[in-house]
Residue frames as qw, qx, qy, qz and C-alpha x, y, z in Angstrom:
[[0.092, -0.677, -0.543, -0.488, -70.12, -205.91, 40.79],
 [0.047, -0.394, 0.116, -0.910, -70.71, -202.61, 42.38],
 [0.177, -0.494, -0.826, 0.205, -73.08, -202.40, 45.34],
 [0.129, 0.519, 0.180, 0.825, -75.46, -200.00, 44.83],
 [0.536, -0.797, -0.243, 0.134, -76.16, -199.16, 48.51],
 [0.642, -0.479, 0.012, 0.599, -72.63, -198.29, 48.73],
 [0.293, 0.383, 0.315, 0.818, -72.88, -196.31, 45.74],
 [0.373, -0.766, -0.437, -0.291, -75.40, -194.36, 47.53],
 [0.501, -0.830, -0.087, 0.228, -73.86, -193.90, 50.69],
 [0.538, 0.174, 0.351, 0.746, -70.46, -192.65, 48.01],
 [0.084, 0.629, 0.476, 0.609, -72.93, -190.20, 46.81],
 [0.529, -0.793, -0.293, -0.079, -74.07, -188.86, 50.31],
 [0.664, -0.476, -0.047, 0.575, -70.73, -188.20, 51.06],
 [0.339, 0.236, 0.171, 0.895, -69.76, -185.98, 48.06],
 [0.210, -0.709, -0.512, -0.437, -73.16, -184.30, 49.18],
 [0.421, -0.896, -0.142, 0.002, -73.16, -183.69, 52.90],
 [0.160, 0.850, -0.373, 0.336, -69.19, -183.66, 53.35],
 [0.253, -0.412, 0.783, -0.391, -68.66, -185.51, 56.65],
 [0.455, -0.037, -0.889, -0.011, -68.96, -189.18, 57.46],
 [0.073, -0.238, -0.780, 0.575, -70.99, -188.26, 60.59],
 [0.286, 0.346, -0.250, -0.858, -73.14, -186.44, 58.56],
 [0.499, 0.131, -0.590, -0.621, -74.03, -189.34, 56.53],
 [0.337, -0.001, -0.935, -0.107, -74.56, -191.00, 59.14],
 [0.076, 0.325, 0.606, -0.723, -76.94, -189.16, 60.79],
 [0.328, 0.302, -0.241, -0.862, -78.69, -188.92, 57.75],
 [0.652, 0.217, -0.677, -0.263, -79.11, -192.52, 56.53],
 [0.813, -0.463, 0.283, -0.212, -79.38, -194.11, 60.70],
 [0.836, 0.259, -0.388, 0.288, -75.86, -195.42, 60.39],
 [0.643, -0.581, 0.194, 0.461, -73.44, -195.70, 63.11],
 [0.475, 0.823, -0.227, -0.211, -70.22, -193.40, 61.36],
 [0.366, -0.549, 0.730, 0.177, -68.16, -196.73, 61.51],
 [0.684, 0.241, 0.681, -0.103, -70.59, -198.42, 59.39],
 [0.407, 0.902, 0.066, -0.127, -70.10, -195.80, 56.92],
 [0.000, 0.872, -0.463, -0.157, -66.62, -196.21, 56.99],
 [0.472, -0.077, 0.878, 0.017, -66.65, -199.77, 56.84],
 [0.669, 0.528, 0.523, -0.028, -69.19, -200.08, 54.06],
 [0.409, 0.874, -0.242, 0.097, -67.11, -197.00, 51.81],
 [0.026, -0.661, 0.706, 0.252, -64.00, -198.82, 52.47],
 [0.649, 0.041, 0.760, -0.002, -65.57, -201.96, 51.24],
 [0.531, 0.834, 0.108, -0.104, -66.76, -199.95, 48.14],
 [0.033, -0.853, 0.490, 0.178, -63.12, -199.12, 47.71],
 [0.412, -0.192, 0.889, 0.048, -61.88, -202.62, 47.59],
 [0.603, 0.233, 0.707, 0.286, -64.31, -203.61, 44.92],
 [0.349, 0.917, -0.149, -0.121, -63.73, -200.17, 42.78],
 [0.893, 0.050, 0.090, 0.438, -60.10, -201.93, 43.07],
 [0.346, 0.512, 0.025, 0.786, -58.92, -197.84, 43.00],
 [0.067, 0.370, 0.324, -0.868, -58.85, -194.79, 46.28],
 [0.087, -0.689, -0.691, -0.198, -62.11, -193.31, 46.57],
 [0.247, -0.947, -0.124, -0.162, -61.32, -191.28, 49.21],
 [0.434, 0.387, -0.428, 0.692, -58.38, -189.33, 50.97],
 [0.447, -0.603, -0.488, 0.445, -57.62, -187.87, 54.06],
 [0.036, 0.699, 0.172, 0.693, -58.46, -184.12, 54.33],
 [0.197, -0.394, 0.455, -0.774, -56.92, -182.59, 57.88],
 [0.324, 0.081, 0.862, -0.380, -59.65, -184.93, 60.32],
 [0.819, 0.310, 0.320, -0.362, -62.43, -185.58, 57.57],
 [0.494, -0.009, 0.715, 0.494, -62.06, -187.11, 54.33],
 [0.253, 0.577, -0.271, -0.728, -62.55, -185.81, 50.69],
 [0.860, 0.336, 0.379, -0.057, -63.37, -188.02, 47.30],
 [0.551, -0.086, 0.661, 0.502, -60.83, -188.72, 44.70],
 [0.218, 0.461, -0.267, -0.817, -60.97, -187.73, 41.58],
 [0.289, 0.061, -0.945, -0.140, -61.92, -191.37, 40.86],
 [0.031, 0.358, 0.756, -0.547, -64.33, -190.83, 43.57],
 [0.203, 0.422, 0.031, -0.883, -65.88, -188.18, 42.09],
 [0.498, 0.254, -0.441, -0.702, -66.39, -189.79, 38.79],
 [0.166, -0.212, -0.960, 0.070, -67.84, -193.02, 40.38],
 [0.197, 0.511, 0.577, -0.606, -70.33, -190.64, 42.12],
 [0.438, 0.282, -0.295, -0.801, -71.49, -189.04, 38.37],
 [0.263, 0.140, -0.927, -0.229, -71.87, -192.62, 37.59],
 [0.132, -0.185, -0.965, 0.130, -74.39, -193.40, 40.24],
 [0.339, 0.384, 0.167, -0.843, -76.22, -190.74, 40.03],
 [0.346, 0.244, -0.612, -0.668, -77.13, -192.31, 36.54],
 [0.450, 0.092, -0.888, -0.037, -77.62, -195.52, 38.14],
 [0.013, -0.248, -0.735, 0.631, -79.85, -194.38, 40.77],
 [0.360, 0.292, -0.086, -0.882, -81.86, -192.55, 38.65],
 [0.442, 0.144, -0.827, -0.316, -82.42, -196.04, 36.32],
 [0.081, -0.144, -0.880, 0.446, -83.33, -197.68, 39.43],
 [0.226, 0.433, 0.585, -0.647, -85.97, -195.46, 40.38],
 [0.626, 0.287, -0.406, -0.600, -87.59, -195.22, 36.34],
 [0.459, -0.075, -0.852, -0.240, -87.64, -199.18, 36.98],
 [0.026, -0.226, -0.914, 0.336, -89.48, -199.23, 40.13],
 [0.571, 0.404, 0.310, -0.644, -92.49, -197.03, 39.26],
 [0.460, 0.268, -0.644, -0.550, -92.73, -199.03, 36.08],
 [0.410, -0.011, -0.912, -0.021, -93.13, -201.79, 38.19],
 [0.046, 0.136, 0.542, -0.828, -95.17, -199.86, 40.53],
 [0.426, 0.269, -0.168, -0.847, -97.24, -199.27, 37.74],
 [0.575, 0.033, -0.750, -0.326, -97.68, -202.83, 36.56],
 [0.185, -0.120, -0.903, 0.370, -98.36, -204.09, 40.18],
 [0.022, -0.749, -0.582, 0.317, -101.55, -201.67, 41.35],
 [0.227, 0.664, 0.099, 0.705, -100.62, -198.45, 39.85],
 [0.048, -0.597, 0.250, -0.761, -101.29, -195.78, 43.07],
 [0.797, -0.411, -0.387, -0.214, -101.05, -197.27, 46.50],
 [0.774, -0.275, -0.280, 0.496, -99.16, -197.56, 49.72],
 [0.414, -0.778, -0.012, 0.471, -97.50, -195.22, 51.80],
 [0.398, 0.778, 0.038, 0.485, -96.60, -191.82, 49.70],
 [0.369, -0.691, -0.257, 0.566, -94.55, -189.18, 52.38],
 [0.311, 0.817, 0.362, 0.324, -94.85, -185.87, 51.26],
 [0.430, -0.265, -0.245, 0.828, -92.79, -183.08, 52.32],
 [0.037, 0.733, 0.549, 0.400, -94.38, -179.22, 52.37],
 [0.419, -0.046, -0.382, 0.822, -93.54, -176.20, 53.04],
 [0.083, 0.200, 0.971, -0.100, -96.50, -174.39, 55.06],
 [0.416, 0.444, 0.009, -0.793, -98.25, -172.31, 53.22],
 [0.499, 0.091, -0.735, -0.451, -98.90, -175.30, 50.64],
 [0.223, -0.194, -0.925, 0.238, -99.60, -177.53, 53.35],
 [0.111, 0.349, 0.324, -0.872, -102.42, -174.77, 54.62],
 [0.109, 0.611, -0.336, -0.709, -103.31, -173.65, 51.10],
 [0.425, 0.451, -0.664, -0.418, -102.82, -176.33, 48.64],
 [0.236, 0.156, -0.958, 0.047, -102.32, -179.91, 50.07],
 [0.350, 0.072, 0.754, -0.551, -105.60, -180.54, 51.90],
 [0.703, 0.605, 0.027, -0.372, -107.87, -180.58, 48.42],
 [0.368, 0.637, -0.636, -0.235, -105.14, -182.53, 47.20],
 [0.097, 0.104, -0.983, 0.119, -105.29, -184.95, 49.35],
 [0.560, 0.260, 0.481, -0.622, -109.30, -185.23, 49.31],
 [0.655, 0.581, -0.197, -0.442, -109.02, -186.24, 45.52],
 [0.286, 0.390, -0.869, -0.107, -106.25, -188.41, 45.91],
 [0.344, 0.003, 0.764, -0.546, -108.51, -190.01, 48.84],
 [0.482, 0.411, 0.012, -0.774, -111.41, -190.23, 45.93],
 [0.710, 0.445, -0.544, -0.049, -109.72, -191.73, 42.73],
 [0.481, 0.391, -0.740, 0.259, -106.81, -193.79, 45.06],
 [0.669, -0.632, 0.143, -0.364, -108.07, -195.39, 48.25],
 [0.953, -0.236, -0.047, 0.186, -105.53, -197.43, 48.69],
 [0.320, 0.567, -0.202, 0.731, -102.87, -194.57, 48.21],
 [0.453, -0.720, -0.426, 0.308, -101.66, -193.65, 51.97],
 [0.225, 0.783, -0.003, 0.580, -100.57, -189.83, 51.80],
 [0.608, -0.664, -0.310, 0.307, -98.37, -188.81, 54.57],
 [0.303, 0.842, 0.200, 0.399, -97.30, -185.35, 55.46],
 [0.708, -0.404, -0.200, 0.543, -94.47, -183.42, 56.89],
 [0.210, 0.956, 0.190, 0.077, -94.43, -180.10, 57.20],
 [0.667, -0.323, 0.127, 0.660, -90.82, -178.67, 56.45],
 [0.065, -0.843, 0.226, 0.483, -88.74, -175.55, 54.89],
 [0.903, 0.423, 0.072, -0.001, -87.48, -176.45, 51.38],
 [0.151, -0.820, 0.542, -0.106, -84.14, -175.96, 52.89],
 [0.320, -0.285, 0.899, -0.088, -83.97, -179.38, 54.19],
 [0.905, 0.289, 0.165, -0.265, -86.32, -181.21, 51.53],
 [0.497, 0.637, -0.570, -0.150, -83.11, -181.96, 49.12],
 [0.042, -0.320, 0.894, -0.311, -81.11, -184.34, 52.12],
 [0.529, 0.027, 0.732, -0.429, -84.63, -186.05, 52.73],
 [0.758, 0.502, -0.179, -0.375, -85.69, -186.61, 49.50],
 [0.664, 0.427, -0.614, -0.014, -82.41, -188.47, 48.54],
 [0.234, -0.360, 0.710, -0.559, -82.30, -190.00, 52.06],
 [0.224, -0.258, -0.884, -0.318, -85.49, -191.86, 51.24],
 [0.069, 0.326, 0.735, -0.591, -87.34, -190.10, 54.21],
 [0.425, 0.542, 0.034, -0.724, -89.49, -187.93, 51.64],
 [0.451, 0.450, 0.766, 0.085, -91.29, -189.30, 48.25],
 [0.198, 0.525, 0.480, 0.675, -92.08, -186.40, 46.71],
 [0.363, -0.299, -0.265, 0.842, -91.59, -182.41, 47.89],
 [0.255, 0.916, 0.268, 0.155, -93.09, -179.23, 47.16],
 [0.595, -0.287, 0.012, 0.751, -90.30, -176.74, 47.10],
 [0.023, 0.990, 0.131, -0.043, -89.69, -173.00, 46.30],
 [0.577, -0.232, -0.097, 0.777, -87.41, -170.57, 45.18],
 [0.067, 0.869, 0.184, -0.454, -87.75, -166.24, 44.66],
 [0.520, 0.773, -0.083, 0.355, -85.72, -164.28, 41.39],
 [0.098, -0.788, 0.528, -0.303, -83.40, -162.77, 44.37],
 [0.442, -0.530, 0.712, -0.130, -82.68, -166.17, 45.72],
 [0.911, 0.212, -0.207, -0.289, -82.83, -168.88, 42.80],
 [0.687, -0.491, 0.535, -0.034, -81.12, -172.23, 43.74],
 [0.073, 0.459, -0.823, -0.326, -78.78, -174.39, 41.64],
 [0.767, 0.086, -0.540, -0.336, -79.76, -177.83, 40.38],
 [0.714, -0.435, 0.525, -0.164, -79.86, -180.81, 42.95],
 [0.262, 0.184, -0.937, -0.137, -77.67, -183.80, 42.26],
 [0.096, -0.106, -0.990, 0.016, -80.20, -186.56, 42.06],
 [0.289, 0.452, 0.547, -0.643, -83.32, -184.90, 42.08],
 [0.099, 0.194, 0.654, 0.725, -85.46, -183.80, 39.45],
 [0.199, 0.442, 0.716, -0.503, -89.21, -182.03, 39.66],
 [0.157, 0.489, 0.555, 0.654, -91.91, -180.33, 37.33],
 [0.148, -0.223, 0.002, -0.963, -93.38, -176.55, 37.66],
 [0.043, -0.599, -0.771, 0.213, -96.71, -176.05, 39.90],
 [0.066, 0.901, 0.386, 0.185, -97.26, -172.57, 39.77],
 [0.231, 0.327, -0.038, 0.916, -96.03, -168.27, 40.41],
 [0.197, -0.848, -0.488, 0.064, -96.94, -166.18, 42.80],
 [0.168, 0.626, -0.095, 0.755, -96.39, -162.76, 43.44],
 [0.499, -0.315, -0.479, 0.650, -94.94, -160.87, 46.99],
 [0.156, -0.780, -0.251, -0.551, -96.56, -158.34, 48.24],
 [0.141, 0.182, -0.468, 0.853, -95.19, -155.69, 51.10],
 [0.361, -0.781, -0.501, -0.097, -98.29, -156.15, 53.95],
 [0.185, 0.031, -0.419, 0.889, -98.39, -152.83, 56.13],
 [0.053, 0.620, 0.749, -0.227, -101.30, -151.83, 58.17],
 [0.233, -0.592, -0.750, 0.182, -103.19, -149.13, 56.49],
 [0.028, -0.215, -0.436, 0.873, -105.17, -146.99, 59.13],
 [0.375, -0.084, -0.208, -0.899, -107.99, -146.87, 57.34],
 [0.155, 0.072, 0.969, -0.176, -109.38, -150.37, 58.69],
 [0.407, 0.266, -0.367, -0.793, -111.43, -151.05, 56.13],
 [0.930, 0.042, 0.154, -0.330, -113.51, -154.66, 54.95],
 [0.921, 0.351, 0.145, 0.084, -110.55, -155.36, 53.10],
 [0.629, -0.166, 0.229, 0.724, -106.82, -155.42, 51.64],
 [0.462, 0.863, -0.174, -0.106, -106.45, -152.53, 49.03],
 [0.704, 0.071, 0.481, 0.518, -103.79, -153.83, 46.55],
 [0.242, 0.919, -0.010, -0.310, -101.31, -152.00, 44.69],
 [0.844, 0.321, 0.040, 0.427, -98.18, -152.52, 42.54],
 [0.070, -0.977, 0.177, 0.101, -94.74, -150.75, 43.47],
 [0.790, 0.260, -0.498, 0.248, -91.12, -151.94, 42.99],
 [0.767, -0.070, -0.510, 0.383, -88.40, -152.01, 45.47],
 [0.230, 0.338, -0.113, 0.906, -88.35, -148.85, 46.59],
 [0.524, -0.580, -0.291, -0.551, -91.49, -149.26, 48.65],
 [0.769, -0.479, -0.404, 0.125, -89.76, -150.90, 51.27],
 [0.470, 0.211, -0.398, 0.759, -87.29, -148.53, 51.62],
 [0.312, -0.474, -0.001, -0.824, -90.20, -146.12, 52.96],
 [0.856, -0.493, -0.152, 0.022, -90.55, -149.05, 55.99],
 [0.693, 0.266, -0.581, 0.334, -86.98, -149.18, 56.99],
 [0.011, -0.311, 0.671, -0.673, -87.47, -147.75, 60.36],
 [0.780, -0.269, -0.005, -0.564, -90.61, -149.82, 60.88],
 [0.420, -0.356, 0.808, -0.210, -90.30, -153.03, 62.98],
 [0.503, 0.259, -0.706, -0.426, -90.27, -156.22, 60.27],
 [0.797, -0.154, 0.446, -0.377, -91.90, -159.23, 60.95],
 [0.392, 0.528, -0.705, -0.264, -89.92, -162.50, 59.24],
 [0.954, -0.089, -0.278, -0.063, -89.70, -166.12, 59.22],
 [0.795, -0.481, 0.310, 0.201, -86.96, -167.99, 61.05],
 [0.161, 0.776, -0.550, -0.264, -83.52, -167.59, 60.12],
 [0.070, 0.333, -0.859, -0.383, -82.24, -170.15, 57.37],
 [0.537, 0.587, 0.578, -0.183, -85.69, -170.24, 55.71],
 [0.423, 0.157, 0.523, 0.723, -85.85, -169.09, 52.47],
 [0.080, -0.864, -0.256, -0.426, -88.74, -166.32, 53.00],
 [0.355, -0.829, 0.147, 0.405, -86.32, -164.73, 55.83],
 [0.551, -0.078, 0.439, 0.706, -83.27, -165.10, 53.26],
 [0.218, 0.576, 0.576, 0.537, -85.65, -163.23, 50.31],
 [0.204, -0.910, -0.359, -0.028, -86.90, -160.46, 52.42],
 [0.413, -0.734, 0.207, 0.498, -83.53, -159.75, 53.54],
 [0.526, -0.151, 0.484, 0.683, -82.12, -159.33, 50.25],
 [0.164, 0.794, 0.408, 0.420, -85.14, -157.35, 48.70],
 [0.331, -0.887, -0.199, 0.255, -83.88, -154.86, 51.82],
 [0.511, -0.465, 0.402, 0.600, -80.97, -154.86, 51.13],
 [0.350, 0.367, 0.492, 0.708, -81.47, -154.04, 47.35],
 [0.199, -0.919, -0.283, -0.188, -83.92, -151.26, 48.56],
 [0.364, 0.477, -0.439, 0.669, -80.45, -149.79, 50.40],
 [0.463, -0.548, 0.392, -0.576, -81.28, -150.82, 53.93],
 [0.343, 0.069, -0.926, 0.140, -80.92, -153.85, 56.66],
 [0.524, -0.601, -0.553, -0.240, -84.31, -154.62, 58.24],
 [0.196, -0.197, 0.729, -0.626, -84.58, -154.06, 62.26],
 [0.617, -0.087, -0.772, -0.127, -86.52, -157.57, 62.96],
 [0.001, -0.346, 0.740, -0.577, -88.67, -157.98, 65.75],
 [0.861, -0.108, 0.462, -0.183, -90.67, -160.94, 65.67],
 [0.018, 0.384, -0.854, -0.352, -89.96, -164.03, 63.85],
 [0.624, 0.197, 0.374, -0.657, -92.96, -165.42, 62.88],
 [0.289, -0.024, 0.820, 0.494, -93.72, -168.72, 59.91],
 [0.249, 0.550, 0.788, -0.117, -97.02, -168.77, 59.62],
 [0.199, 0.246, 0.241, 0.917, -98.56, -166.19, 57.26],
 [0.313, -0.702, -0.533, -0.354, -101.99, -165.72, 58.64],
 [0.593, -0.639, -0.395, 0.290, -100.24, -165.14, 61.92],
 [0.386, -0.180, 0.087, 0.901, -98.08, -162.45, 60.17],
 [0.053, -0.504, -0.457, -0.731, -101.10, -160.69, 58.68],
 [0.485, -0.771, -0.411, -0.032, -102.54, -161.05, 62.11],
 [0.462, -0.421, -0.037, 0.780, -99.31, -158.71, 63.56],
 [0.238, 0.138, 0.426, 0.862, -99.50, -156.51, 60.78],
 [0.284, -0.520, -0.723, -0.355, -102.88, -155.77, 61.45],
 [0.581, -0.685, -0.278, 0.341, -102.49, -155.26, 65.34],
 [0.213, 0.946, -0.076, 0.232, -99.51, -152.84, 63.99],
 [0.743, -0.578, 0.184, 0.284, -96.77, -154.76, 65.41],
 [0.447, -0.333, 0.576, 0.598, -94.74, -154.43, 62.07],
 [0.592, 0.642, -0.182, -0.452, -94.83, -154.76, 58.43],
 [0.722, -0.008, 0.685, 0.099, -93.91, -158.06, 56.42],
 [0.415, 0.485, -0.564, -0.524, -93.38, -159.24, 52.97],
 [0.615, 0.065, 0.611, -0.493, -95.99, -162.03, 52.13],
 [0.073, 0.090, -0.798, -0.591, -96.64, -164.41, 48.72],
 [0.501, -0.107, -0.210, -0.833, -99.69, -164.33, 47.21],
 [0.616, -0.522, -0.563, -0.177, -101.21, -167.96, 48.82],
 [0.205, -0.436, -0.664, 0.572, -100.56, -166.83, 52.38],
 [0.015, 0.181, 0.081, -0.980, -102.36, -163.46, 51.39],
 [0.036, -0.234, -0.779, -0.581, -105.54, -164.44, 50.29],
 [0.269, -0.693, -0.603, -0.288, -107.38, -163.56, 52.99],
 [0.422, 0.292, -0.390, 0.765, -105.96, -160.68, 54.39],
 [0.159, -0.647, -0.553, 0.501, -107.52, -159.06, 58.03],
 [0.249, 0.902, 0.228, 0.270, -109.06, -155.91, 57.59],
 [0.351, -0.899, 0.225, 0.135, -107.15, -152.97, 57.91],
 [0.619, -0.271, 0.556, 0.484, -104.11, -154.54, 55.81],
 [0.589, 0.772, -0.101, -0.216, -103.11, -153.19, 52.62],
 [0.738, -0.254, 0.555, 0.287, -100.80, -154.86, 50.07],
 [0.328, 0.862, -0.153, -0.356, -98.30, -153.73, 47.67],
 [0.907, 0.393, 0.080, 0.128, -97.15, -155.78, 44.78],
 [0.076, -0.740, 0.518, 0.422, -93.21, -156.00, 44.16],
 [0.516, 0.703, -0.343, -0.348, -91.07, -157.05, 41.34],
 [0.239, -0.432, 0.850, -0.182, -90.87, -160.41, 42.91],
 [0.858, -0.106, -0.193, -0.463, -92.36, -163.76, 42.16],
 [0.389, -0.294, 0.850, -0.200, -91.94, -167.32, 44.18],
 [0.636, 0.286, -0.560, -0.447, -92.02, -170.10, 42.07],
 [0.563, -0.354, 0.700, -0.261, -93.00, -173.61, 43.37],
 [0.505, 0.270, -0.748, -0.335, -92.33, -177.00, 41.95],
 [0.921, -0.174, 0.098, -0.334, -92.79, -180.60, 42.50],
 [0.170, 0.543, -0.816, 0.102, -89.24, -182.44, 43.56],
 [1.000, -0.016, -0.019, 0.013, -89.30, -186.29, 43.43],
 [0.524, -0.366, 0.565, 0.521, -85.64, -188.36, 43.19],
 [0.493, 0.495, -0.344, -0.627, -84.91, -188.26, 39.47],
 [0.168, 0.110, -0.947, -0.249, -86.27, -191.19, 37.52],
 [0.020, -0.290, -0.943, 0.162, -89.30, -191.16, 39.72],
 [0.318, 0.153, 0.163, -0.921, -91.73, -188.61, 38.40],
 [0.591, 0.023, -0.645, -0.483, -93.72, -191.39, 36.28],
 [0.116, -0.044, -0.916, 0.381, -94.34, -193.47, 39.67],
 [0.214, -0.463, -0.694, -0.508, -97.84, -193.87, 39.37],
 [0.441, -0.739, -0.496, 0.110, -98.43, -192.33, 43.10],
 [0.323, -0.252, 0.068, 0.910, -96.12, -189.49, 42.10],
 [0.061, -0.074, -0.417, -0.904, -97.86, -188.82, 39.46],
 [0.306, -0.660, -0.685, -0.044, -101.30, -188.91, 41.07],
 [0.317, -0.620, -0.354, 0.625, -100.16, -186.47, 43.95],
 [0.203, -0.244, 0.182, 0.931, -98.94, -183.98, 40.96],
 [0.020, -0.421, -0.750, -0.510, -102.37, -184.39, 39.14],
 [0.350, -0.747, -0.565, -0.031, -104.33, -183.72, 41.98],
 [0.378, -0.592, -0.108, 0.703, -102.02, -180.72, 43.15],
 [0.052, 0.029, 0.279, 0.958, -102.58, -179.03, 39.95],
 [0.216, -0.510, -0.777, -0.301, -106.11, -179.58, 40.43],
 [0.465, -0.677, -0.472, 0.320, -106.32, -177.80, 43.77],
 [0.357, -0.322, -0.004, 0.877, -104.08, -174.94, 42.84],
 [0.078, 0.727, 0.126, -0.670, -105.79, -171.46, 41.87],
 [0.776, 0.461, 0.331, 0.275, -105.83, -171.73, 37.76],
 [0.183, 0.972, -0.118, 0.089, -104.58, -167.84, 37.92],
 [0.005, -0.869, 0.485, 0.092, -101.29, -169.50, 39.01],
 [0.952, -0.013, 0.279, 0.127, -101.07, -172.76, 37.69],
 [0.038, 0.641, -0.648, -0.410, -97.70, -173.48, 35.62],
 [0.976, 0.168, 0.043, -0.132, -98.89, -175.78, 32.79],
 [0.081, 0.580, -0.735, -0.343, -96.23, -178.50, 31.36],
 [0.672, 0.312, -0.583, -0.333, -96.24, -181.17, 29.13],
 [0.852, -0.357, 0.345, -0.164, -96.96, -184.44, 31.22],
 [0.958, -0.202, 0.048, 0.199, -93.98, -186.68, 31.94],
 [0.505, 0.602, -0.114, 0.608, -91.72, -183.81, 31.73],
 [0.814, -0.386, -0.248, 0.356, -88.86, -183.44, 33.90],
 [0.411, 0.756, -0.253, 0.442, -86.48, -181.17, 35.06],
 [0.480, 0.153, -0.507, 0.699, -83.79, -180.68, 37.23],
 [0.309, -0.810, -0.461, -0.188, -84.71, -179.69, 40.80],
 [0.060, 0.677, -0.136, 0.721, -84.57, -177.24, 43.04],
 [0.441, -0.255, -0.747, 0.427, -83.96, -177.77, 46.69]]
């Protein structure tokens, strides 16, 4: 019989690539990893893996053991919220990943309702880029993610994930102005508005984020390459530059809700879509499916994304 731990740490390898890798993912030592995936080998009774120049690579036998446990991890986790469900239904330590305009935005009224209906439900939060939610999700360090992606930068399917729509927003080009007014004035242009910034200093997120990636590729379709000079996550704190006139930014509609005065903001032909990623098999866990109740509950109705409860799809990292 297969161990499915080792099937797991099988899986983590076709994923990250390097045995040190997985084991800096998963708090192994990378001999344990090499010891436990050459025990897997021995009772697969067939190579798993090869040598590849100083790392190693999976078999073609490897490979189709990892499709295999993907199934078989997935099974796992549809039997344990069943049994989650028959024991207390919502309870115990939830960890939540968020990236932080939801966490700002979204997740505090989410987690007053769960606090309401579920007192024995512990909600714990971690504010992260949905860059790195995929590796922590299947890692076990995350429960259940919010995540994002833009039309200019949609992401493939994760292996072993799975999540359901929350909502659309629209991106809007902040630039101060001059008329410092009570308020934003909102307008609607396409891409071509930003070319009319390109010599203005940009204000962006940290490189290998996905709102620095998006911005830079709406420039670049506009027929220019920013000139970046802060680097800023927060949005409130980019509205607050913009304002001061330190730059100009590109902003999704929840960080923009309450824009300083003296900021004006022009719709583009962008939208940022955000889901709910779980592992797959485990959106029915009765303290999954609490967190997603109460997170449509909290979100703006103008951008909810309905679906059909206990419907799944393939996520997005």
């Amino acid at each position: 019989m297969l161990d499915v731990r080792r099937l797991r740490l099988l899986r983590e390898l076709d994923l990250r690539g390097t045995i040190a890798a997985v084991a800096e993912a998963l708090a192994f030592t990378p001999s344990a990893v090499s010891q436990q995936l050459g025990t897997l080998e021995r009772e697969a009774g067939v190579a798993l893996l090869e040598r590849s120049g100083r790392g190693v690579r999976l078999t073609p036998a490897g490979r189709n053991l990892v499709r295999h446990a993907e199934a078989v991890l997935e099974r796992l986790e549809q039997a344990e919220a069943e049994l989650a469900e028959a024991r207390h239904g919502p309870a115990g330590p939830l960890r939540i990943g968020a990236f932080p305009t939801a966490t700002r935005a979204l997740v505090p009224e989410a987690l007053a309702l769960l606090a309401a209906r579920f007192p024995a439900l512990e909600p714990m939060v971690s504010e992260m880029d949905p860059s790195g939610v995929a590796h922590a999700l299947r890692a076990g360090d995350l429960d259940v993610a919010l995540v994002h992606d833009y039309d200019l930068v949609p992401k493939p399917p994760e292996p072993g994930l799975a999540g359901v729509p929350l909502c659309e927003e629209a991106m809007y080009l902040a630039c101060r102005d001059g008329r410092g007014g009570p308020g934003a004035s909102v307008g609607a242009g396409g891409l071509e508005v930003l070319a009319l910034r390109r010599d203005s200093p940009w204000i962006m997120a940290a490189p290998d984020t996905m709102c620095r990636a998006v911005t830079e590729q709406m420039c670049r379709a506009a027929g220019f390459v920013p000139r970046v000079r802060h680097q800023v996550d927060e949005f409130a704190t980019v509205l607050a530059f913009v304002a001061a006139g330190h730059g100009v930014a590109v902003v999704p509609q929840l960080g923009a809700t309450q824009p300083p005065p003296g900021v004006s903001l022009t719709a583009l032909p962008v939208r940022r879509r955000t889901r709910i990623a779980f592992r797959g098999g485990a959106g029915a866990h009765p303290s999954v499916a609490a967190l997603t109740e109460a997170l449509r509950e909290a979100m703006p109705k103008s951008l909810l994304t309905i679906r059909s409860p206990g419907t799944e799809n393939r996520a997005t990292g």
